[in-house]
C-alpha positions in Angstrom: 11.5 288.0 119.1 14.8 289.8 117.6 14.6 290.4 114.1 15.9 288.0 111.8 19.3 288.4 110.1 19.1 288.7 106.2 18.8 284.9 104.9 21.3 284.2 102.1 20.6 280.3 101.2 18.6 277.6 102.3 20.1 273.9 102.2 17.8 270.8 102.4 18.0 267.1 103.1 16.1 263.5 103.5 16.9 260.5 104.8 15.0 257.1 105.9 16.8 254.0 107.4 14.8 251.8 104.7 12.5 252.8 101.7 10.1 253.4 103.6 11.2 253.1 107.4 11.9 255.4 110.0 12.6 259.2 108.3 14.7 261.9 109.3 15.3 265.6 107.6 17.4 268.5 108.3 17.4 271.9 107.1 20.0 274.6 107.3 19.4 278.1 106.5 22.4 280.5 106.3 22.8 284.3 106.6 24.4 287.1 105.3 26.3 287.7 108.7 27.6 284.6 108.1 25.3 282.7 111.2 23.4 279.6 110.7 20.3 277.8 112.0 19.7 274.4 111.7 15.9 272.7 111.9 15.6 268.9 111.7 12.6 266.3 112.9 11.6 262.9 112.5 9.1 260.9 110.9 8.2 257.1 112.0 7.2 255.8 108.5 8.4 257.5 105.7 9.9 257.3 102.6 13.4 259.4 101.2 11.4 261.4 98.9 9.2 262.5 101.4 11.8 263.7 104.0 13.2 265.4 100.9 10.0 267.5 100.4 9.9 268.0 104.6 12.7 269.7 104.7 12.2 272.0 102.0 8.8 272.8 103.4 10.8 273.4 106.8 12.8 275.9 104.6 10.0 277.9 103.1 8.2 277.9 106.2 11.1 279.6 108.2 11.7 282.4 105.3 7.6 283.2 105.2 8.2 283.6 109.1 11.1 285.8 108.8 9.3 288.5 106.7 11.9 288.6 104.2 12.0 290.4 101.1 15.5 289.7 99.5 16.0 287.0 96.8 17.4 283.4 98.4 18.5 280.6 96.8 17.6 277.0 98.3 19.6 274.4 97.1 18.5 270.0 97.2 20.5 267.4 96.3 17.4 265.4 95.3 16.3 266.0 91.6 12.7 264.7 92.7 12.1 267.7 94.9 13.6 270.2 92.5 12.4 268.9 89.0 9.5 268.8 91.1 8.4 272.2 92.3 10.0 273.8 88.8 9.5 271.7 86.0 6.1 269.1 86.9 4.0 270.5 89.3 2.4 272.9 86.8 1.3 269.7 84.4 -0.1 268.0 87.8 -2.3 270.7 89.0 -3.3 271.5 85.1 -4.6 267.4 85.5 -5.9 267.5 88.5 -2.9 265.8 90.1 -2.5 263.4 88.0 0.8 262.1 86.1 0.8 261.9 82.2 -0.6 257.9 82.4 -3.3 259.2 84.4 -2.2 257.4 87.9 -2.4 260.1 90.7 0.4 262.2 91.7 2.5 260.2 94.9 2.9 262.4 97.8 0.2 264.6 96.6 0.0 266.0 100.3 3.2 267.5 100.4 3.4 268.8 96.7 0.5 270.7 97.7 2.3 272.2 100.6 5.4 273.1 99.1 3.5 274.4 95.9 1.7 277.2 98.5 4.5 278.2 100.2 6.4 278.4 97.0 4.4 280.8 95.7 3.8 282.3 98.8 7.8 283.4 99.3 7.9 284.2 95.7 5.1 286.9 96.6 6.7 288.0 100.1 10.5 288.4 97.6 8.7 289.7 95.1 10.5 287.4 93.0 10.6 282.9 93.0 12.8 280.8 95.1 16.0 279.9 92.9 15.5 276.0 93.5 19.0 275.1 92.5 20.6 271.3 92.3 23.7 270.2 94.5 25.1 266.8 93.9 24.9 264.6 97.6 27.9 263.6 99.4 30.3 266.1 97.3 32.0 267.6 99.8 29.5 271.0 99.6 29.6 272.0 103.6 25.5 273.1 103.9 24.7 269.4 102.0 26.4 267.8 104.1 25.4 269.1 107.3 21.7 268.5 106.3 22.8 264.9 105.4 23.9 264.5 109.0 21.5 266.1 110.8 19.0 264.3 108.4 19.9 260.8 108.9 20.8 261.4 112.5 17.1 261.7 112.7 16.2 258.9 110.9 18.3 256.9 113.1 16.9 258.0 116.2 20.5 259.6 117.6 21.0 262.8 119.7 22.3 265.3 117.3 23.2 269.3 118.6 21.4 272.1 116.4 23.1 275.4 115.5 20.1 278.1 116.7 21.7 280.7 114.9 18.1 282.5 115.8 15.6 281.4 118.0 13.0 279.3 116.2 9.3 280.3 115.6 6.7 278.0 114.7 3.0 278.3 114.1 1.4 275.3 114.4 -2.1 274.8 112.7 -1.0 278.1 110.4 -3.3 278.5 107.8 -2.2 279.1 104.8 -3.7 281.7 102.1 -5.3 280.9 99.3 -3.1 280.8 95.7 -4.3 281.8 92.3 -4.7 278.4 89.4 -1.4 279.4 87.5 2.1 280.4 89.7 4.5 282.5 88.3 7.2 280.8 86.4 10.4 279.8 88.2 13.6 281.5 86.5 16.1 279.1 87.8 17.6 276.6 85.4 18.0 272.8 85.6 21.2 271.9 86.3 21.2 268.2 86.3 17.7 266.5 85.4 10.5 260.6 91.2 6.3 257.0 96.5 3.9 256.1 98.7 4.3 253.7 101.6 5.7 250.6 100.6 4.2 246.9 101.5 6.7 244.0 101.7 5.3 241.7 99.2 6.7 237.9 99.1 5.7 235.2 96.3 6.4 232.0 96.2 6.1 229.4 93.4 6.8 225.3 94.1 6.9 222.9 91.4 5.6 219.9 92.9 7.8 217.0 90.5 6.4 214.3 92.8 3.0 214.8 91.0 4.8 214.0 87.2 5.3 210.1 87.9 5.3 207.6 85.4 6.0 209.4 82.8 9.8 208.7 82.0 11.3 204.6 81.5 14.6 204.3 83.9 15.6 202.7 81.0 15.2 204.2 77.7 16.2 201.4 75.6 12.9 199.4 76.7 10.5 201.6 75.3 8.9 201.2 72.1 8.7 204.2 70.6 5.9 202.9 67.8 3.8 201.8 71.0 0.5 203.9 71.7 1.6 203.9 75.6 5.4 205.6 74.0 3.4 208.1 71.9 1.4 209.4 74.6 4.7 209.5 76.9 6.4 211.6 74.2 3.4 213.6 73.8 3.2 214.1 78.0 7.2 215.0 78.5 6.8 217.5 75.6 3.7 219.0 77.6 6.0 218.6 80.3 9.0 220.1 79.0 6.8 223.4 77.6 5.6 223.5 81.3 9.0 223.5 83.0 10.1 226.0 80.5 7.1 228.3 81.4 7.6 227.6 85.2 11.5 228.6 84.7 10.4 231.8 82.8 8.2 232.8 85.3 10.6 232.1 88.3 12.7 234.7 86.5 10.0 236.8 86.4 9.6 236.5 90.1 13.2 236.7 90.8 13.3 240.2 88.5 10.4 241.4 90.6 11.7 240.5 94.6 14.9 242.4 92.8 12.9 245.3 91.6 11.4 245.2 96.0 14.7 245.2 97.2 16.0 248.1 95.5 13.1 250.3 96.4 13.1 248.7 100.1 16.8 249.8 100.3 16.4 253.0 98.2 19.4 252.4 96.2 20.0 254.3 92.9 20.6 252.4 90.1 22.3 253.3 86.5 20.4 253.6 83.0 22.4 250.6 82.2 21.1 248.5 85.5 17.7 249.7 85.0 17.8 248.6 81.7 18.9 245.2 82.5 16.5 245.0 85.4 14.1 245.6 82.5 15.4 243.2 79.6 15.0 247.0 77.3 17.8 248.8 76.1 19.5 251.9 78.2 18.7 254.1 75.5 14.7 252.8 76.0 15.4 253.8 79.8 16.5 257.1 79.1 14.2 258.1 75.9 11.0 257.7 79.0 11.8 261.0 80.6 12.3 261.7 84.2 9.3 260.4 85.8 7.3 257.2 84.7 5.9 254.0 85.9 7.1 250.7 85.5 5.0 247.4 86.5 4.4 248.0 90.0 7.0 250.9 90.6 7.8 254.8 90.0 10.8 255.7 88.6 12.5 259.0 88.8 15.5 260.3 88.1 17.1 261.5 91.1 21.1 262.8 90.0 24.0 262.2 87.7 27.2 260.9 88.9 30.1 261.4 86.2 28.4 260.6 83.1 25.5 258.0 84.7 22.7 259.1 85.2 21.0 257.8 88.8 17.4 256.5 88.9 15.4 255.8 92.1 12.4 252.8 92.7 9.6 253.7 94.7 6.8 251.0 95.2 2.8 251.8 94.0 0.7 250.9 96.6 
């Protein structure tokens, strides 16, 4: 095989046609002789994050095979992966991989991965990746290729790589053995989190067939002094408590088939929207961090637009 030109940057991108649902990635890594080659694959059942985390193990994988020993930056527009492999993969392995309540890490799997290769390219440069932050869809030309080439895999559509070099893979590789603590990471945050997820569908039906006899069509005939009145009054307030209950938890319900649909879709939502989605205040949103639990969902903060900060919804199994 020729040898491989100099690589200058690595770009990186996910994409799934649902959250989860069929996942695509694509990865473009760019040389100093101003070439490119483009990787990319597919994934049945996936979720965004983890096409995210693919295609920066697709990254690392092709620099460890190129040999090289100059520094490279490799740039994601998903705060996830970065804030990830910088920032909260040193607390998770401390913990065993577990989270700061305890709960085990989500795509454990692939954290592990990219945590080895990571420090496996910062021992072949002799110095770690720069993991650096791009904002999606900004006009930047190696995001946006990745974004293409990622969700034309997702979607199943015939898409033409760039095979700036002929590509080498190893399947089955094994990888080597890393030391308990990695060398720090010198790159700076720029901007500051997923399992498969199961459709779940609740219904509630208030039966008001079953509440008969309990209200006079004409109120003006009831005696109110009666023992038959008093233990009406006392059933319609029982009554009243228990369509009041009924109504709070249909709002409950309705809160939580919202909470599905946003993961399902994998939109991002603002502090304020997740605050409402919530009933807390955007300020108890943002005081949480960038990578909690909320009743039966992960939250992470995934990018800023403007001055909004973007959050993500990823269902616990």
């Amino acid at each position: 095989m020729a040898k491989i030109p100099v690589i200058k940057s690595i770009y990186t991108d996910g994409a799934c046609s649902g959250n989860p649902g069929p996942g695509g990635w694509g990865t473009v890594i760019y040389f100093t002789n101003g070439a490119s080659h483009e990787l990319g694959g597919a994934a049945p059942e996936s979720t965004n994050n983890r096409m995210e985390m693919q295609a920066a193990i697709a990254g690392l994988e092709f620099l460890l095979s190129a040999g090289q020993s100059e520094p490279i930056s490799l740039y994601t527009d998903s705060e996830y992966v970065k804030n990830g492999i910088t920032k909260w993969i040193k607390g998770w392995r401390k913990k065993g991989w577990k989270t700061s309540t305890g709960k085990p890490v989500l795509n454990q799997d692939l954290w592990e991965t990219l945590d080895t290769l990571n420090y496996q390219a910062a021992q072949q440069l002799g110095t770690p990746v720069q993991w650096l932050y791009v904002r999606g869809h900004s006009g930047d030309v190696g995001n946006e290729r990745c974004d293409e080439i990622a969700r034309a895999f997702s979607l199943g559509r015939r898409i033409s790589l760039k095979q700036g070099v002929k590509e080498r893979q190893e399947k089955g590789k094994s990888v080597k053995e890393k030391p308990d603590e990695l060398p720090d990471n010198p790159s700076k945050g720029v901007n500051t989190f997923a399992a498969s997820l199961k459709d779940t569908s609740l219904t509630l039906t208030l039966d008001s067939s079953q509440k008969a006899g309990l209200v006079d069509p004409d109120p003006q005939k009831v005696d109110l002094e009666s023992p038959q009145s008093r233990g009406t009054m006392a059933d319609l307030s029982r009554d009243a408590s228990h369509d009041n209950k009924v109504a709070q938890l249909r709002q409950v319900l309705e809160t939580l088939h919202m909470a599905d649909e946003i993961a399902v879709k994998g939109y991002l939502i603002s502090s304020t929207e997740l605050a409402d989605l919530m009933g807390v205040s955007a300020n108890a949103v943002t005081s949480r961090g960038e990578y909690w639990t909320w009743r039966n969902w992960t939250v992470s903060r995934v990018q800023r637009e403007g001055n909004q900060i973007l959050w993500q919804l990823e269902r616990i199994e």
